[in-house]
C-alpha positions as CSV (number, residue, x, y, z in Angstrom):
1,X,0.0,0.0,0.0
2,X,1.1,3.3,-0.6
3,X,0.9,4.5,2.8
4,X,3.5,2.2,4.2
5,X,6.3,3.5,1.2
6,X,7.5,6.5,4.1
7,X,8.2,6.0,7.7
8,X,5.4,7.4,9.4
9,X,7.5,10.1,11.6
10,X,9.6,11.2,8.8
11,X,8.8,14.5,8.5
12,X,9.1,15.1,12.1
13,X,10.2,18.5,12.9
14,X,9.7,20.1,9.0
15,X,6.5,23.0,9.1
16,X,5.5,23.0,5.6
17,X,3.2,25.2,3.9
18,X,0.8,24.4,0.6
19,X,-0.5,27.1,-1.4
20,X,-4.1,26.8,-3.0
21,X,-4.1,23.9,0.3
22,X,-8.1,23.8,1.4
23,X,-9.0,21.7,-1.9
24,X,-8.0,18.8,-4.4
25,X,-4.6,17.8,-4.9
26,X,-3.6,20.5,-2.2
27,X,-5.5,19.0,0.1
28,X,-4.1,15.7,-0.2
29,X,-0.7,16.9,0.2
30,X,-1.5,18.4,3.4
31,X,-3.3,15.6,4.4
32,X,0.1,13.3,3.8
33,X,2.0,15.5,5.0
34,X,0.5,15.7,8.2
35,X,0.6,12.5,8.4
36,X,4.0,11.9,8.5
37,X,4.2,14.2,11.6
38,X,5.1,17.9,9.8
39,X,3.1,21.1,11.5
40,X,1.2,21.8,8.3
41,X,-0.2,25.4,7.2
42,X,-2.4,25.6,4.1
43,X,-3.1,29.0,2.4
44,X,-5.8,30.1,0.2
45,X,-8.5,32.7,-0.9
46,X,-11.5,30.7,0.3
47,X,-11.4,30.5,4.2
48,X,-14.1,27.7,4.8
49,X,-11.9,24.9,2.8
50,X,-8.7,25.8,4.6
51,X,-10.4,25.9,8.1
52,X,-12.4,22.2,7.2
53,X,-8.5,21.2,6.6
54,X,-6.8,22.4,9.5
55,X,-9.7,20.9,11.6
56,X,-9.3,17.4,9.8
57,X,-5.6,17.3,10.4
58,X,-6.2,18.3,14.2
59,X,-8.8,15.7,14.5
60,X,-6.0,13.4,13.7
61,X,-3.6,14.6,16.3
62,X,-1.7,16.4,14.2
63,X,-1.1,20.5,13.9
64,X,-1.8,22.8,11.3
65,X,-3.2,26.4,10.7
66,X,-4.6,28.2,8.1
67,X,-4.5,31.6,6.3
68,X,-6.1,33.5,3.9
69,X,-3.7,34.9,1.1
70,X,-3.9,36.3,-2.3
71,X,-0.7,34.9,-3.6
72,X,-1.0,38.0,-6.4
73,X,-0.1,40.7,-4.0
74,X,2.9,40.5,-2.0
75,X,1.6,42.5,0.6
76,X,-0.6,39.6,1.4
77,X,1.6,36.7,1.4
78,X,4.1,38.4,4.0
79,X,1.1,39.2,6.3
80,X,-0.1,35.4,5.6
81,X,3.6,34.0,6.2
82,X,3.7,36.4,9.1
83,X,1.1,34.7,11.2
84,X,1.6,31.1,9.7
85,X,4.9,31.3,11.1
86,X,3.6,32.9,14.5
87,X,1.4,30.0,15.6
88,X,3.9,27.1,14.2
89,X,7.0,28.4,14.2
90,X,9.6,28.9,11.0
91,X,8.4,27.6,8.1
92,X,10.8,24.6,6.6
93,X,9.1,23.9,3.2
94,X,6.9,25.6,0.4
95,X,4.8,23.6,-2.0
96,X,3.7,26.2,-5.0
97,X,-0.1,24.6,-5.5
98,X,-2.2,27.7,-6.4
99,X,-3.1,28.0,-9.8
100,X,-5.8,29.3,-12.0
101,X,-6.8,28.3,-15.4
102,X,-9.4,27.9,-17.9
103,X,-10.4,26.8,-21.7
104,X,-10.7,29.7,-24.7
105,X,-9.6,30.1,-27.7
106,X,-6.5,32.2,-28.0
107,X,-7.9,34.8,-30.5
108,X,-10.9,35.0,-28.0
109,X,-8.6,35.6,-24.9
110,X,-9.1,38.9,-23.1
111,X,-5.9,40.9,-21.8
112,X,-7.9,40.4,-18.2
113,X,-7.7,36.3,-18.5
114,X,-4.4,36.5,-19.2
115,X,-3.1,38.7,-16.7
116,X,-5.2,36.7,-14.0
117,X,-3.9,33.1,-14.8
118,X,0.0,34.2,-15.3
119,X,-0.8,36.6,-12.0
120,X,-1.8,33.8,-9.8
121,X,0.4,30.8,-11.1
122,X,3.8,32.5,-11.9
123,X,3.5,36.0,-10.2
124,X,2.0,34.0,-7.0
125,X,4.8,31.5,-7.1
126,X,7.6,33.9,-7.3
127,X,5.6,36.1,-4.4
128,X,5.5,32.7,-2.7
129,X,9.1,31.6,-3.4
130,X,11.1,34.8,-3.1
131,X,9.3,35.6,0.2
132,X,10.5,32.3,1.7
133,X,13.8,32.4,0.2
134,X,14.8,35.7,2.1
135,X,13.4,34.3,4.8
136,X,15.8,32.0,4.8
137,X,18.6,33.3,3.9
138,X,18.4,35.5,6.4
139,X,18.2,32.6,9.2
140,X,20.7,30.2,7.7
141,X,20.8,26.9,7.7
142,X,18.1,24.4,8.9
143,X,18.1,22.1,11.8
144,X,16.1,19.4,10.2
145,X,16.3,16.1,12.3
146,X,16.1,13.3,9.1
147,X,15.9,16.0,6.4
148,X,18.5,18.8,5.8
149,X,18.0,22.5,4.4
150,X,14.9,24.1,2.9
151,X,13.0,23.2,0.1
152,X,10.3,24.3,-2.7
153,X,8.1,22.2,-4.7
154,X,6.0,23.7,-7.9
155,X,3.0,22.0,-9.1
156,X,3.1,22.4,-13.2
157,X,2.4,20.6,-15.9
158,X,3.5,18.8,-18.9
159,X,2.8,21.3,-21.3
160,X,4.9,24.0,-19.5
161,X,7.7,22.2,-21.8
162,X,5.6,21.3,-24.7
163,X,2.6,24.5,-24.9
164,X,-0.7,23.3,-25.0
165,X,-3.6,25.0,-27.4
166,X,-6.2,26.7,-25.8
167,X,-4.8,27.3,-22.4
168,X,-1.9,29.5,-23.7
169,X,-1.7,31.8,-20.0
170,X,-1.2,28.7,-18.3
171,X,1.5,27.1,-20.6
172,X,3.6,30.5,-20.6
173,X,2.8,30.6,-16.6
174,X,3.4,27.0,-15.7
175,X,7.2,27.4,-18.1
176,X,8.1,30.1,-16.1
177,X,7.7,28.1,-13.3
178,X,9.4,25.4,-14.5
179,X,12.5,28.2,-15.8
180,X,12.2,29.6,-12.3
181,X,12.9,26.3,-10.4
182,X,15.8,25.6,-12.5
183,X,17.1,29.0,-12.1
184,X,16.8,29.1,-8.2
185,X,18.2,25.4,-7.9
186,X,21.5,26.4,-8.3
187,X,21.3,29.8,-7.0
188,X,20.0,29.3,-3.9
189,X,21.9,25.7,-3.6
190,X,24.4,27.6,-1.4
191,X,21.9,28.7,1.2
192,X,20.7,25.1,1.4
193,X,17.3,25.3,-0.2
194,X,16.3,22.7,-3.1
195,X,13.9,23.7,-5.7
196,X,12.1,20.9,-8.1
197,X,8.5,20.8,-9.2
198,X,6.2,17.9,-10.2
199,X,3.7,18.0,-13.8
200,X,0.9,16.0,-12.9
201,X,-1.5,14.5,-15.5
202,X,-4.7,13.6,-14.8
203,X,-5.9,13.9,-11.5
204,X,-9.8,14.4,-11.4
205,X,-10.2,17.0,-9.0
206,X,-13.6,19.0,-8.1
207,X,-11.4,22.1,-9.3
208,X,-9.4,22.5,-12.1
209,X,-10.1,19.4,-13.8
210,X,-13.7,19.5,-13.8
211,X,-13.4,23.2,-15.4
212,X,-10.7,21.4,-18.0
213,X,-12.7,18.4,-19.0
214,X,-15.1,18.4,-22.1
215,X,-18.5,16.8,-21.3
216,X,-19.0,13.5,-22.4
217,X,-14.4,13.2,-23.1
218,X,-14.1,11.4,-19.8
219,X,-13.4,7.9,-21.7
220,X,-11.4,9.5,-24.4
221,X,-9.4,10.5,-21.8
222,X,-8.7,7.8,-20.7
223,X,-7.7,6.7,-23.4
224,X,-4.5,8.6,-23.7
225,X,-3.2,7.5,-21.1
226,X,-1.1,3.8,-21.9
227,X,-1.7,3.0,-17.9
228,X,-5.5,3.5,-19.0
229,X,-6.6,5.1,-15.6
230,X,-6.3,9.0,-14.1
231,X,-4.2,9.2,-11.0
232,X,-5.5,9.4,-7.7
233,X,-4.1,12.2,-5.4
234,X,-2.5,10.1,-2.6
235,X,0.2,9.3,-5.7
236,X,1.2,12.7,-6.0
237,X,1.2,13.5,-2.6
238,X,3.2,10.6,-2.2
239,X,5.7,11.6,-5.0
240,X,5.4,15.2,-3.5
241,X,7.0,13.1,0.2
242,X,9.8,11.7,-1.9
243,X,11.4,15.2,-3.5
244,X,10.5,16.5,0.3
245,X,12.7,14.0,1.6
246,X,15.3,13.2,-1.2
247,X,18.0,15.9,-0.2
248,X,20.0,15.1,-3.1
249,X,17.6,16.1,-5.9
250,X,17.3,19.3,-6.6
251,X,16.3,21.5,-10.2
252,X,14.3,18.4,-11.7
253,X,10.7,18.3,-12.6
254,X,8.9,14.7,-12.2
255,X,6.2,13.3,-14.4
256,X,3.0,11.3,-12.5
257,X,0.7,11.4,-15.6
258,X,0.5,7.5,-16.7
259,X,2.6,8.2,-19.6
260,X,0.3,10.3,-21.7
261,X,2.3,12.8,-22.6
262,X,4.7,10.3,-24.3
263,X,1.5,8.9,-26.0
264,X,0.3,11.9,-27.1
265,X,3.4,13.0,-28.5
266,X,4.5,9.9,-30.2
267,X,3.5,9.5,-33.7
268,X,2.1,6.5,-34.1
269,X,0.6,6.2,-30.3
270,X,-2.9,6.0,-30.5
271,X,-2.4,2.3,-32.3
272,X,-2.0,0.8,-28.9
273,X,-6.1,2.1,-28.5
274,X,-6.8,-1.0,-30.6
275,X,-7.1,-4.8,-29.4
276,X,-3.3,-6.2,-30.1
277,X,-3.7,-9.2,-32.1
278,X,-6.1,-6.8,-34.7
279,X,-3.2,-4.8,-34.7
280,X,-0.2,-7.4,-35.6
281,X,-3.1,-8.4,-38.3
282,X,-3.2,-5.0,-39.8
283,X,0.6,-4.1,-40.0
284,X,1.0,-7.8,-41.2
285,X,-1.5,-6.9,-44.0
286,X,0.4,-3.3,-44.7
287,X,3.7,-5.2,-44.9
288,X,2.3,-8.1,-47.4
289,X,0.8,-5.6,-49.6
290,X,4.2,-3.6,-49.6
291,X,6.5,-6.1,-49.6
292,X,8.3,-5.1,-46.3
293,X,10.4,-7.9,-45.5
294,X,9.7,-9.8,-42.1
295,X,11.3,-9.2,-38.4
């Protein structure tokens, strides 16, 4: 089972904070994390989520708090940080969860859509990051028990390397994400802070992806996925653990999607959609009628 992969005190002693935290894949994460014995603080716009989180992780035993933020402002995540760090104490870990996103045509895309997706998902992870970072830096070096230094983990997405049609704010906000982890991993390596970032696939979440998924596409997609199934949130939060915990990776961004994106960008892919033996029957037939010689 997955919940025996981690030693259930390893992240004793690490205060660790998730942005966009009250719902979906947030949510798990702090969940896990909790779990595993961190102080947790989960930030948001909407309080009643966050609060219904802090008060499940309490009911387990374990300590959290919540704040409300608009990552957007900076103002707002200092006062946020301010008091997170007042009732638990310094924070030891970031995970970059808020985001914002939605399906239009590019043509069709207002200069207010734009500005609101890249504001929240690279504005409010550099707000996030930077904020933390001096933070830091200013402290020096953490006294984590099983797990050294700081770190900061960014939620993208696959298409922050490949672009995506029809959700261009969020593939130029989730790349600069993805160039900003990169860039702080071995800038900041000196102060002792790791920076990586995780592209999930398909995770069916009561947020983003229901506002991302066609009515009536569910099967279809499915189908692009080679493991034929969406993920379930435990298996990022548990992947989230792992870069948490693995203090000698730092600047990489890890794929949980199935392998869809290698489907989708391979050409000849969406065979494997069709029963096998039709298939060997088929390219057998192609290579009689053009004479290819046999394997």
């Amino acid at each position: 089972m997955l919940a025996a992969m981690f030693q259930p005190d390893l992240l004793d002693g690490r205060t660790m904070l998730i942005t966009g935290g009250g719902t979906g894949l947030g949510k798990a994460m702090a969940l896990r994390f909790a779990g595993l014995g961190a102080r947790v603080a989960v930030l948001g716009r909407r309080e009643q989520p966050l609060a219904e989180v802090v008060a499940e992780i309490g009911a387990s035993g374990g300590k959290a708090a919540w704040a409300s933020a608009d990552v957007r402002e900076r103002a707002s995540v200092d006062a946020a940080l301010d008091a997170l760090e007042a009732e638990l104490g310094p924070l030891t870990d970031v995970v970059n969860n808020a985001a914002g996103n939605f399906l239009c045509a590019s043509e069709e895309l207002s200069p207010g859509g734009f500005d609101a997706v890249v504001k929240i998902v690279l504005y409010g992870t550099f707000n996030v990051t930077q904020a933390m970072g001096q933070r830091w830096i200013e402290r020096g070096p953490a006294d984590g028990a099983k797990i050294p230094g700081y770190t900061v983990l960014s939620i993208v997405t696959t298409y922050a390397w490949m672009g995506s049609a029809f959700v261009l704010p969020s593939a130029c906000a989730k790349a600069g994400v993805l160039a900003l982890t990169r860039s702080l991993a071995t800038e900041w390596a000196c102060y002792g802070v790791r920076l990586n970032a995780i592209a999930p696939g398909p995770f069916p979440t009561d947020g983003a992806f229901s506002r991302l998924m066609i009515p009536g596409s569910e099967a279809l997609g499915k189908q692009r996925v080679p493991l034929g199934r969406y993920g379930e949130p435990i298996e990022l939060a548990e992947l989230a653990v792992y870069l948490t915990a693995a203090s000698f990776v730092t600047g990489e961004c890890v794929t949980i999607d199935g392998g869809e994106w290698l489907k989708v960008g391979q050409e000849f892919a969406s065979i494997t959609d069709h029963p096998r033996e039709q298939v060997k029957q088929a390219l057998a037939g192609i290579r009689s009628q053009t004479h290819t010689p046999k394997r």
